[in-house]
N, C-alpha and C positions, 0 to 999 in steps of 0.2 A: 796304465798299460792296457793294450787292447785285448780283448780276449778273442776276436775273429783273428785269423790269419790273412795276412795276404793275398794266401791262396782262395781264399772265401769270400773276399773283398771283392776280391777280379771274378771270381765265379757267377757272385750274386748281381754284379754292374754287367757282367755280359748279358741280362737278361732283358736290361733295359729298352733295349733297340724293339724288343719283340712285342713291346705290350704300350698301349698310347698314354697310359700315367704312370708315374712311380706307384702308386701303390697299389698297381697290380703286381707288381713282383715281391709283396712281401709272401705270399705263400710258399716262392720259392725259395726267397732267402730264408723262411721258417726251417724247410727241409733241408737243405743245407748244414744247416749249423746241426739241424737234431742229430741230421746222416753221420756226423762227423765227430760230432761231443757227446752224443748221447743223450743231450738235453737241452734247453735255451734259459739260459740261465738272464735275468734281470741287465746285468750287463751288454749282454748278446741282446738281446731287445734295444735297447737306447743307442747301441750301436746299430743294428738295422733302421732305425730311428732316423738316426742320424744321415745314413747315407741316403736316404730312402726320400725324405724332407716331411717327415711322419712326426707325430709323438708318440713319445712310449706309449701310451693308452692306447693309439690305437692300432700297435702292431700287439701289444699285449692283449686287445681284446680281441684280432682274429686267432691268436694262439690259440686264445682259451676257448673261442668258439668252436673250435675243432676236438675231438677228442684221443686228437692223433699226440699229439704233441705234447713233453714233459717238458716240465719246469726243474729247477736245481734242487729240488726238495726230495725228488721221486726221479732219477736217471735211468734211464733204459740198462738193460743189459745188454752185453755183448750183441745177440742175438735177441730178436723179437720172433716172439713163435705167436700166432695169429689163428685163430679154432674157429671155425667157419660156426655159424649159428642160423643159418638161413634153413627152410624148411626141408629141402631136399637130406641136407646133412643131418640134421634132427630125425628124421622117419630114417635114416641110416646108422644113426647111433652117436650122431655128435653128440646129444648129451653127457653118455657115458664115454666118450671119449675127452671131453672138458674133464669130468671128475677124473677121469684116470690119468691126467695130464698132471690136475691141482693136488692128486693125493701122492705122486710121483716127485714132484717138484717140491710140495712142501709150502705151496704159496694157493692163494686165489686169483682169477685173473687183476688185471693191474697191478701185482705183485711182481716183483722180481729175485729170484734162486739167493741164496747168502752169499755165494760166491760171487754173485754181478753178474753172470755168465749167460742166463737164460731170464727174458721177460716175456709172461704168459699173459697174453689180451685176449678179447673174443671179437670178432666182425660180424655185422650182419647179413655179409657175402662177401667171398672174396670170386668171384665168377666161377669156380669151376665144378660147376654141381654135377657134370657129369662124374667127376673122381668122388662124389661124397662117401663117405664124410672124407673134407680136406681143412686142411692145415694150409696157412703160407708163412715160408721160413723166411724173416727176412722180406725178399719181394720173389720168393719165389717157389712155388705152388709145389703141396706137395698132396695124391691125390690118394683115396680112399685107403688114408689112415685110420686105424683102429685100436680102440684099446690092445689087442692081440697083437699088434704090432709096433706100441710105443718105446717099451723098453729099447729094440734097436735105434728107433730115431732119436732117442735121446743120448743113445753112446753116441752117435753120429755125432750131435750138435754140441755135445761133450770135449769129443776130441780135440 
C-alpha cells in the first residue's frame, strides 16, 4: 500500500517540467510529504525513489543532509515553532527567549510538546532581524517576541 497519496504523487510530478533532471525535484518532493505527514517515513523515500528514478540512498541522503527534515522516529508537531539564533536576535534576548520557550514547553529544541502539538527548533536566521528577537510559526514570521510575551503566543498556537 502506498503511503503518498495521489494527491502528492501529481504534486511532486508537476515539478518535473521546471527542473532539467529528476533529481532535482527531490527537495520538493521531500517538502511535500514532510508539509503533509509530518515526517518522511522509509516508505515515503523508496516511493520518491521510485518515481523520481533515484535510489533510496540517495533521496535518503539529501534528507538527511538537510537538518530540516524528520524521519518516522522523531514526527513533527502540528506546528513548528522556529527561534531565530542569528546575532541580532541574541543581543535582543533570543537566548532567553529559547529558554523560556524550552522551560514553557517542557521539551529542548528538536523536541516536540506530549501532546504532538507544538515542535521547538532553532535557525540560524530566519530573515527578519529587524523584528528581533523573532520566531517563525510554521512559514510564517513572527517579530520581536519575548520572553514577556510568550505565554500569549503560545495560547495562540494552543488553540
Amino acid at each position: 500500500m502506498s503511503v503518498l497519496s495521489d494527491e502528492q504523487r501529481q504534486r511532486i510530478m508537476a515539478y518535473l517540467p521546471r527542473y532539467p533532471r529528476k533529481q532535482a525535484v527531490t527537495l520538493p518532493a521531500l517538502h511535500i510529504v514532510q508539509d503533509e505527514q509530518r515526517c518522511v517515513s522509509h516508505e515515503a523515500i523508496r516511493e520518491i525513489a521510485d518515481l523520481l528514478d533515484l535510489s533510496p540512498a540517495e533521496v535518503n541522503d539529501t534528507m538527511t543532509f538537510y537538518g530540516f527534515f524528520r524521519g518516522e522516529q522523531n514526527p513533527l508537531g502540528k506546528i513548528r515553532l522556529w527561534v531565530c539564533r542569528s546575532l541580532p536576535c541574541m543581543l535582543r534576548g533570543g537566548d532567553e527567549l529559547l529558554e523560556t520557550l524550552c522551560d514553557k514547553l517542557h521539551i529542548r529544541p528538536g523536541g516536540t510538546t506530549a501532546d504532538g502539538k507544538i515542535s521547538l527548533e532553532f535557525a540560524e536566521c530566519i530573515g527578519a532581524c529587524e523584528g528581533a528577537p523573532c520566531v517563525l510559526v510554521d512559514d510564517e514570521h513572527r517579530m520581536n517576541v519575548t520572553p514577556d510575551n510568550v505565554d500569549a503566543l503560545l495560547a495562540e498556537l494552543r488553540s
